[in-house]
C-alpha positions in Angstrom: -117.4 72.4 -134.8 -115.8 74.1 -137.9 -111.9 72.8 -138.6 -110.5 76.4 -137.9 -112.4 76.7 -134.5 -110.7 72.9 -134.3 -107.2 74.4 -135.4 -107.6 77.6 -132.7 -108.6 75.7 -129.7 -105.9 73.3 -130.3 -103.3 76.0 -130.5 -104.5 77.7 -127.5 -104.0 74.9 -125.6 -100.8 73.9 -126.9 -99.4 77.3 -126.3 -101.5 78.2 -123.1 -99.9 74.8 -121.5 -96.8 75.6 -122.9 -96.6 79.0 -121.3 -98.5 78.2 -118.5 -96.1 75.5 -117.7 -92.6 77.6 -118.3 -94.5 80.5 -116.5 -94.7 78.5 -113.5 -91.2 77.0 -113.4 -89.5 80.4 -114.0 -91.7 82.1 -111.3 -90.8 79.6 -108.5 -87.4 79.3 -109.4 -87.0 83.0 -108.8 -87.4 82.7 -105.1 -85.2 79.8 -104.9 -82.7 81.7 -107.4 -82.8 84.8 -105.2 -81.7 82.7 -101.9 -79.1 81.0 -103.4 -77.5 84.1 -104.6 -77.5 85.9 -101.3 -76.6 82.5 -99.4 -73.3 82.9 -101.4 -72.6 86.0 -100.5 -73.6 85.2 -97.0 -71.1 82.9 -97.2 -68.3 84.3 -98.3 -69.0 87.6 -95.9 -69.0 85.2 -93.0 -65.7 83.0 -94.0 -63.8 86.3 -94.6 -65.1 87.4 -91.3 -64.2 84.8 -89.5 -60.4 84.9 -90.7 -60.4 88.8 -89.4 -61.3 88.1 -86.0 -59.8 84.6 -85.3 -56.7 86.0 -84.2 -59.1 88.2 -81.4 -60.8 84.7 -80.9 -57.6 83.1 -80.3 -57.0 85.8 -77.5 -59.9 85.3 -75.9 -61.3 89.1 -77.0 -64.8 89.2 -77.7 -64.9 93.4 -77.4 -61.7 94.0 -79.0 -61.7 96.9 -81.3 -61.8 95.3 -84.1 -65.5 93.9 -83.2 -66.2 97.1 -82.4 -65.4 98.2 -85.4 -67.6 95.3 -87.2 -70.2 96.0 -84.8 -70.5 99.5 -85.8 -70.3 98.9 -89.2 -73.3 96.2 -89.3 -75.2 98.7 -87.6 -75.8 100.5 -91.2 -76.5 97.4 -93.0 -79.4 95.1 -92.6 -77.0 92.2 -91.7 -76.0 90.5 -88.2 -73.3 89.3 -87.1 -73.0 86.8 -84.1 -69.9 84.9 -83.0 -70.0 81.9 -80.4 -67.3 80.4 -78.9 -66.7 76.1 -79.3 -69.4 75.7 -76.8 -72.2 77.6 -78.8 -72.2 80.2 -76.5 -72.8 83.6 -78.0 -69.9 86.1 -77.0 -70.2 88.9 -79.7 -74.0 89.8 -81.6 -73.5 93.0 -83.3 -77.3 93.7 -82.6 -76.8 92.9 -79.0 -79.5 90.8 -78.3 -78.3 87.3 -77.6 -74.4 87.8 -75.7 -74.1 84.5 -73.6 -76.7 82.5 -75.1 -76.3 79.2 -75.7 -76.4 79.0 -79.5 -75.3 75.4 -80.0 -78.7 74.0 -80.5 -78.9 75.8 -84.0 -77.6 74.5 -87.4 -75.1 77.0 -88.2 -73.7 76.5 -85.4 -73.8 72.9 -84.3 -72.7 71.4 -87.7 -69.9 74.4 -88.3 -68.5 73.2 -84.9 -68.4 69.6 -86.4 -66.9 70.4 -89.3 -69.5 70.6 -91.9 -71.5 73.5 -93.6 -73.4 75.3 -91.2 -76.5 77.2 -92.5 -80.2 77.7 -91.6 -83.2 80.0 -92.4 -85.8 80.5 -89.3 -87.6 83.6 -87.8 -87.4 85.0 -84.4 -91.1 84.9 -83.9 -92.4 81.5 -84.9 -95.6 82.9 -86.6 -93.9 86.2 -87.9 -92.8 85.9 -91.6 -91.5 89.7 -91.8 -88.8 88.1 -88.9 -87.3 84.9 -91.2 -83.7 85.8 -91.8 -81.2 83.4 -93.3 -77.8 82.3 -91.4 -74.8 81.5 -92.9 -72.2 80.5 -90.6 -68.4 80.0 -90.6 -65.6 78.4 -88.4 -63.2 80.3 -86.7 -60.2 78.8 -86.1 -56.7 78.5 -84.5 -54.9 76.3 -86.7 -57.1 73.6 -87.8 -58.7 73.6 -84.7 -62.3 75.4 -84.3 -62.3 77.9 -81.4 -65.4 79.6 -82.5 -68.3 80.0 -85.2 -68.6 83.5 -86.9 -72.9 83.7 -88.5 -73.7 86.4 -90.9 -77.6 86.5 -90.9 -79.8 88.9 -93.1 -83.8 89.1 -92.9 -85.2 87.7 -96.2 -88.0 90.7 -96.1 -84.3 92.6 -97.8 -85.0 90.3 -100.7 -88.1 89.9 -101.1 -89.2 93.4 -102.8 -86.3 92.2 -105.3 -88.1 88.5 -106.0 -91.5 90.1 -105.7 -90.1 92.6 -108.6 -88.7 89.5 -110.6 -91.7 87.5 -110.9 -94.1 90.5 -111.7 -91.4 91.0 -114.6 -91.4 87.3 -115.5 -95.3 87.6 -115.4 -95.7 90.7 -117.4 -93.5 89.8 -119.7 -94.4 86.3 -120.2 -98.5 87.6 -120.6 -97.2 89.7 -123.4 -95.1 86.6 -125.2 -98.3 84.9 -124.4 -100.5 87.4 -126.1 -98.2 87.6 -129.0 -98.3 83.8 -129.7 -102.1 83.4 -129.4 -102.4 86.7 -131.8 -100.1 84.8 -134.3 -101.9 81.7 -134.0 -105.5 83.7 -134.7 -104.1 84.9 -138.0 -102.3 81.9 -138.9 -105.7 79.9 -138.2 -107.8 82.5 -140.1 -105.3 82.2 -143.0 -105.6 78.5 -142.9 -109.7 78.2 -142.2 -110.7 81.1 -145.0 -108.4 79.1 -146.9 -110.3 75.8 -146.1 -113.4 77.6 -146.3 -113.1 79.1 -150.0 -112.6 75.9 -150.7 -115.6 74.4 -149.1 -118.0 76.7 -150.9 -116.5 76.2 -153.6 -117.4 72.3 -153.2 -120.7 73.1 -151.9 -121.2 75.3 -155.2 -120.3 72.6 -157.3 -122.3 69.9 -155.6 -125.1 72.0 -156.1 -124.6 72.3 -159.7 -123.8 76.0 -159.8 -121.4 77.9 -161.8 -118.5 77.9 -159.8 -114.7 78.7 -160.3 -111.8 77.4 -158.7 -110.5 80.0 -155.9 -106.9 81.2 -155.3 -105.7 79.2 -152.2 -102.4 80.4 -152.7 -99.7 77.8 -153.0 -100.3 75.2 -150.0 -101.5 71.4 -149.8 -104.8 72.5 -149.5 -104.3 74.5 -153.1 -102.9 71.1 -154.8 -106.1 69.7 -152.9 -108.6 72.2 -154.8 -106.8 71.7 -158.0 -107.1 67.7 -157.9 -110.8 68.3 -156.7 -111.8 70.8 -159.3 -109.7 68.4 -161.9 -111.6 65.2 -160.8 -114.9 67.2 -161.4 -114.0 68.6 -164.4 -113.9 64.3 -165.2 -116.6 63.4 -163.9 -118.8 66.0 -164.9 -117.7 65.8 -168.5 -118.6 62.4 -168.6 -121.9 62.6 -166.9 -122.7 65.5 -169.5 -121.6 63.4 -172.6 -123.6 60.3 -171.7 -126.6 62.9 -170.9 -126.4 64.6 -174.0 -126.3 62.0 -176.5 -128.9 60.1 -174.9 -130.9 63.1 -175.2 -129.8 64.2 -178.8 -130.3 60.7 -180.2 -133.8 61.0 -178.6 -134.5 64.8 -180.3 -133.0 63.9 -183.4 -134.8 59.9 -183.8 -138.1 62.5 -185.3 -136.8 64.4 -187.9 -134.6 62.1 -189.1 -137.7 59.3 -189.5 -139.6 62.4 -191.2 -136.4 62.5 -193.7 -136.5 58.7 -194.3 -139.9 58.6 -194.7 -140.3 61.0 -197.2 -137.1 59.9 -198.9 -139.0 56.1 -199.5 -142.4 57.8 -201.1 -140.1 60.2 -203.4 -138.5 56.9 -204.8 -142.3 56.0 -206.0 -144.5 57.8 -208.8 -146.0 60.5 -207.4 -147.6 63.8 -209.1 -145.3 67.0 -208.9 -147.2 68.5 -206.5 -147.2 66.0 -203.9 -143.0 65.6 -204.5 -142.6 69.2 -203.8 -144.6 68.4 -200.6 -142.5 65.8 -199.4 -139.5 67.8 -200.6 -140.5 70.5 -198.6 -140.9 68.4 -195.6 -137.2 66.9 -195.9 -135.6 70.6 -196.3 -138.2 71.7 -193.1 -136.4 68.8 -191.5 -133.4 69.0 -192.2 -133.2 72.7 -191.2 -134.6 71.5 -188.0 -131.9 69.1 -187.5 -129.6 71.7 -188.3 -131.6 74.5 -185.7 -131.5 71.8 -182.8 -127.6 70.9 -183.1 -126.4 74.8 -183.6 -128.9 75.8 -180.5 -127.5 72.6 -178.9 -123.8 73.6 -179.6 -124.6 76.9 -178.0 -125.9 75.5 -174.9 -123.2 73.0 -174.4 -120.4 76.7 -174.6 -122.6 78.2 -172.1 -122.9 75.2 -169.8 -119.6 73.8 -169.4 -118.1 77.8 -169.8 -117.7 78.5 -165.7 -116.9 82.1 -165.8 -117.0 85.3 -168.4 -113.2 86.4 -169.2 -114.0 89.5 -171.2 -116.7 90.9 -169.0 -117.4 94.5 -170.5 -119.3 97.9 -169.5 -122.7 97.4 -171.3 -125.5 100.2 -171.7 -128.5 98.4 -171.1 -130.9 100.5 -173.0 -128.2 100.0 -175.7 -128.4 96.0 -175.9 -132.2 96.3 -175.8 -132.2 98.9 -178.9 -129.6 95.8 -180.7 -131.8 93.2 -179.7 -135.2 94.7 -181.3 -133.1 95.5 -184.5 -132.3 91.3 -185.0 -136.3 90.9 -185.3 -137.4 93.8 -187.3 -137.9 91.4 -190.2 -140.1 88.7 -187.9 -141.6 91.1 -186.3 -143.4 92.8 -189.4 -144.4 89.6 -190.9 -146.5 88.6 -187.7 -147.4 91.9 -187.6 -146.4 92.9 -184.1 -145.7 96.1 -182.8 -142.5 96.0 -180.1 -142.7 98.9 -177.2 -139.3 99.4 -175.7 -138.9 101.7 -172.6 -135.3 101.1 -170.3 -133.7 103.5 -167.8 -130.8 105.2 -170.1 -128.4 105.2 -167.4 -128.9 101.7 -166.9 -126.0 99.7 -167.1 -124.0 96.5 -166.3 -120.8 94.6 -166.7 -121.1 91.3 -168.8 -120.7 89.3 -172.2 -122.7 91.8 -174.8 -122.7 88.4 -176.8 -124.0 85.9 -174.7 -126.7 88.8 -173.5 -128.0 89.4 -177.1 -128.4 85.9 -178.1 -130.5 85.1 -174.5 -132.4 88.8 -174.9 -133.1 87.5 -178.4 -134.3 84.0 -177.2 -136.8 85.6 -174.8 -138.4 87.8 -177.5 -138.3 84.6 -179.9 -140.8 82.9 -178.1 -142.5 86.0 -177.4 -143.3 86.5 -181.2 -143.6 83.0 -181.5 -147.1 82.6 -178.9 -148.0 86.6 -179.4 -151.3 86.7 -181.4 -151.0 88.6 -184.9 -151.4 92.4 -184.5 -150.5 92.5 -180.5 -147.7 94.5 -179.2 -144.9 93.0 -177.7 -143.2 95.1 -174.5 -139.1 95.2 -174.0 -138.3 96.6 -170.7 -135.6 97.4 -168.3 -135.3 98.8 -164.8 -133.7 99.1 -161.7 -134.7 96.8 -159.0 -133.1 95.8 -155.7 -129.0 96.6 -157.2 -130.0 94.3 -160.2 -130.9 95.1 -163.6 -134.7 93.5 -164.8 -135.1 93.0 -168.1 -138.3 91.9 -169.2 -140.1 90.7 -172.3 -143.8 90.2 -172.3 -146.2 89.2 -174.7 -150.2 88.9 -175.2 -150.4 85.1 -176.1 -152.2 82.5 -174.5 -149.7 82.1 -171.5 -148.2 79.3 -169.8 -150.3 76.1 -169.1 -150.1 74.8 -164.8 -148.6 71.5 -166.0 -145.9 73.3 -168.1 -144.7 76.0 -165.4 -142.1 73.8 -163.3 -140.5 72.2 -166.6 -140.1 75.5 -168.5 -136.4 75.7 -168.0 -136.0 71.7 -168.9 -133.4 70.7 -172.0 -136.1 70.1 -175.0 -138.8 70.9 -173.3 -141.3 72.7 -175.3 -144.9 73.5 -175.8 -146.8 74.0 -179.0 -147.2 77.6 -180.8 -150.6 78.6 -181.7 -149.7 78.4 -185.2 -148.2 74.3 -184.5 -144.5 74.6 -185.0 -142.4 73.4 -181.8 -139.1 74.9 -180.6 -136.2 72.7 -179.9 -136.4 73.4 -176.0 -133.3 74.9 -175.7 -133.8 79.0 -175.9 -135.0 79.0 -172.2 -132.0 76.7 -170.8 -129.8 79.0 -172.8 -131.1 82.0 -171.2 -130.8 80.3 -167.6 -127.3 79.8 -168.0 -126.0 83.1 -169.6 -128.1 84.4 -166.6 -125.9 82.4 -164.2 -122.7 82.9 -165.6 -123.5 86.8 -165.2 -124.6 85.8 -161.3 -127.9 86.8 -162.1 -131.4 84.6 -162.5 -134.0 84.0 -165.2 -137.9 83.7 -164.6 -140.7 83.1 -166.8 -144.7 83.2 -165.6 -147.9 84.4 -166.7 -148.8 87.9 -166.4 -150.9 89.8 -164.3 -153.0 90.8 -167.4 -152.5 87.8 -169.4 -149.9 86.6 -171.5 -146.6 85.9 -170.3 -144.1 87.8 -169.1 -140.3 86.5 -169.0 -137.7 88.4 -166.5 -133.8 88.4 -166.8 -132.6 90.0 -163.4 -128.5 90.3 -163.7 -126.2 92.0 -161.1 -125.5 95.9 -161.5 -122.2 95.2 -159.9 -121.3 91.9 -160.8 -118.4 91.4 -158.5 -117.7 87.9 -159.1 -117.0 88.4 -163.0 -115.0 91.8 -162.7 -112.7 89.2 -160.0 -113.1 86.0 -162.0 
């Protein structure tokens, strides 16, 4: 499961407990709440009462005008009012259903005639909810002696539409909090996985020995994170690549420098003129190798540890082509090659003009180099798929089987038909100026013969314009 699925579940059941929990507790403690509240005023209705009529108690009125007056009056309210006498008998019910019933078997009134709080909650109908009413009850008195109980009761169905509004309120409202919390923890999780995730492929990248450049994370631990991985790469990769590249260098370099010494022994010795100017010429061919393989080496190194292209520029493509035909106008007549250029003129592409001349001028470098004497040489560019494909192909013998998969390998090179060997490095140049403009190199034999090399590069190459 990926860490920001990890990180969204978790929060949704943090905050959906959380919620859930709070939800619950608020919504029972509204009916509870609601009860409580009209118990109090229950209660203070029936002690006021029950001072009003105690003097009528005391007499020994239970019809009196004042109950009248009480009866009339809870007539246009939902409540009741019921007074017994210190027996439990019932001698006033302003609803008139229960005069001289004995009342003392009920809470309210059995503890209020001992003394203590009196209060109870039942329903005239045992199986009839709609019929529960609370009663609150108070003492009458003479003195501080109890002569009578005075109960307010009031159906709880009066209520209920109020604690039935309450918790759909709490409900709503606490869905919407709810809602708002899980939509903050989706974008605070996105934030933090796309975060986490440029990251990853920017490890994956690396560990597949791409070109790949440090994302923005922004300014978090998992930015210091990048920084100390892409810093730690930067170490090990530099030292990997300097024990590579010496070992290899010493290796490329052990040939003509034992030509050199050679040579330099049998020059000490007599020798005609003619044979000196040989071995001269085979120290200066040498050393000028030496020299080709370390500024072609130099080149490659820029290109391979360079991870993006700063100064990526509009470039016309038929344009580079044009510039890259002028650099072998010289070769090109003295092998006696004719060079066929057709491009799309409104071609074009965003890149290093530089770094694309040099790799162009690779390619057709070891065209003229295999392309028999008097062949034509073809320089093309076209559209193809939202890349550009620029092509260079030649008539020459073409590319051995054993050779195809190593083509692109550091020093690798196979012999022109007139025997001189390349230092191996044009093609691995080419690869990586094709990489660092997010595009790809290829190199195969032609359908006709010959070979044909292919440098496809992005018409829109997002990456630099962003980089």
């Amino acid at each position: 499961m990926k860490i920001g699925l990890r990180i969204l579940l978790g929060y949704f059941l943090i905050v959906g407990l959380a919620a859930w929990f709070l939800l619950s507790i608020f919504v029972q403690e509204v009916k509870p709440g609601a009860r409580s509240t009209l118990e109090a005023a229950m209660n203070d209705s029936a002690q006021l009462l029950a001072q009003v009529v105690a003097d009528d108690m005391k007499e020994g009125a239970a019809n009196g005008t004042l109950l009248a007056r009480i009866a009339a009056a809870s007539r246009n309210t939902d409540y009741r009012i019921t007074i017994t006498d210190a027996q439990g008998l019932v001698r006033f019910d302003s609803a008139g259903k229960a005069v001289g019933k004995d009342y003392s078997h009920w809470n309210d009134v059995y503890l209020t005639l001992r003394g203590k709080y009196g209060a109870r909650m039942s329903s005239e109908s045992p199986h009839d909810y709609g019929s529960l009413a609370m009663y609150v009850a108070a003492p009458v008195r003479d003195g501080q002696r109890i002569i009578g109980v005075l109960t307010v009761s009031k159906p709880i169905s009066s209520v209920q539409g109020f604690i039935e509004r309450s918790q759909r309120k709490i409900l709503k409202w606490g869905a919407l909090l709810l809602g708002l919390s899980l939509l903050i923890g989706v974008v605070i999780t996105w934030r933090m996985a796309s975060t986490v995730n440029k990251l990853m492929v920017f490890v994956e990248a690396v560990q597949a020995g791409e070109k790949a450049v440090m994302p923005k994370l922004g300014s978090s631990e998992i930015s210091t994170l990048g920084h100390a991985l892409e810093a730690m790469r930067a170490k090990l990769e530099g030292k990997d690549y300097v024990e590579t590249l010496m070992h290899t260098l010493t290796h490329e370099l052990k040939s003509p420098i034992a030509a050199i010494q050679a040579a330099a022994e049998l020059l000490e010795e007599d020798m005609p003129p003619a044979q000196r100017r040989q071995f001269l010429s085979t120290i200066q061919a040498q050393n000028a190798r030496q020299r080709d393989l370390i500024d072609k080496l130099l080149a490659l190194v820029r290109v391979e540890k360079q991870q993006r292209i700063d100064d990526a520029a509009p470039l016309a493509v038929a344009g580079l082509l044009r510039d890259v035909a002028g650099d072998f106008q010289a070769r090109l007549a003295a092998r006696k090659l004719e060079l066929e250029i057709s491009a799309d003129p409104t071609l074009e592409l965003r890149g290093d003009a530089l770094l694309l001349r040099q790799a162009l001028g690779n390619l057709l470098d070891n065209a003229i180099g295999f392309a028999p004497p008097g062949s034509t040489l073809k320089l093309a560019a076209s559209r193809s798929d939202g890349h550009a494909a620029i092509s260079v192909s030649d008539a020459g013998p073409g590319i051995p089987a054993y050779a195809e998969a190593r083509l692109f390998e550091r020093f690798y090179s196979l012999p022109r038909p007139d025997g001189a060997k390349s230092t191996g490095l044009g093609l691995p140049f080419v690869r990586e100026v094709a990489s660092l403009h997010g595009g790809s190199a290829q190199v195969a034999n032609g359908e006709g013969g010959g070979c044909r090399a292919v440098l496809l590069l992005p018409l829109h190459t997002e990456r630099i314009i962003s980089a």
